[in-house]
C-alpha positions in Angstrom: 0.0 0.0 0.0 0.8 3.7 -0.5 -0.5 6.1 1.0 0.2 10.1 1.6 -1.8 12.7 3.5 -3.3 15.2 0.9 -4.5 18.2 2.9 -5.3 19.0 7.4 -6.1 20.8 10.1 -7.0 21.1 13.8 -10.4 19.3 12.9 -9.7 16.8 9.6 -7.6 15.7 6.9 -7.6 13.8 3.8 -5.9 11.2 3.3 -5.5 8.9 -0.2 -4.7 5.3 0.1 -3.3 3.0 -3.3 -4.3 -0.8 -2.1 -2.1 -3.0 -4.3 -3.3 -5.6 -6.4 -3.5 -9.2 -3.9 -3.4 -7.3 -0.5 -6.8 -7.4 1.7 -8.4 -3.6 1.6 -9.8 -3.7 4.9 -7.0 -5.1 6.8 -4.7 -2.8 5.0 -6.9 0.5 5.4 -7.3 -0.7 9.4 -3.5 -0.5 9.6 -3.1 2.4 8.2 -5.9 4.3 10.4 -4.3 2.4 13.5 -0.7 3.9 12.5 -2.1 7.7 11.5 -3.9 7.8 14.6 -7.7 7.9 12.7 -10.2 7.1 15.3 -13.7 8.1 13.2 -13.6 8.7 9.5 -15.6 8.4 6.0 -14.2 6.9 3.2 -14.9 7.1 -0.5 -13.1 4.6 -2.5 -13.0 4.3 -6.4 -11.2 1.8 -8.2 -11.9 -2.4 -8.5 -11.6 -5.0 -6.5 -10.9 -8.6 -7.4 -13.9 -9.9 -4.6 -15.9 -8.4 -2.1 -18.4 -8.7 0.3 -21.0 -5.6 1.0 -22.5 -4.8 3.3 -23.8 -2.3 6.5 -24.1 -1.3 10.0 -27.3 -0.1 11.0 -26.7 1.7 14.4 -30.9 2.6 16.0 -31.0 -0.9 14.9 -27.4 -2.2 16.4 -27.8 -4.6 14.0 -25.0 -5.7 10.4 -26.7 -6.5 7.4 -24.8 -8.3 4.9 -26.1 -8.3 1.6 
């Protein structure tokens, strides 16, 4: 993975992140918010992946919903 911050402040930055072909997005993104120090963020993601699973959190509901 590569990865750079693009712009910051007191309150947020933005941050891009290249996930190489064969390494596992999530467990690679988790890293690099556990290194940066990211505790709540949004992410926006545009490219392909290989497989995936989808899904979301519904949180009134506490409840994941795979799909």
């Amino acid at each position: 993975m590569r990865s750079a911050k693009l712009s910051g402040d007191a309150g947020s930055q933005a941050r891009i992140a290249i996930v190489e072909s064969g390494e596992e997005a999530f467990t690679t993104l988790t890293k690099l918010a556990k290194d940066a120090g990211i505790t709540a963020a949004s992410l926006t993601a545009v490219g392909a992946f290989e497989r995936a699973t989808l899904g979301w959190f519904e949180g009134v509901m506490a409840a994941d919903h795979p799909m």
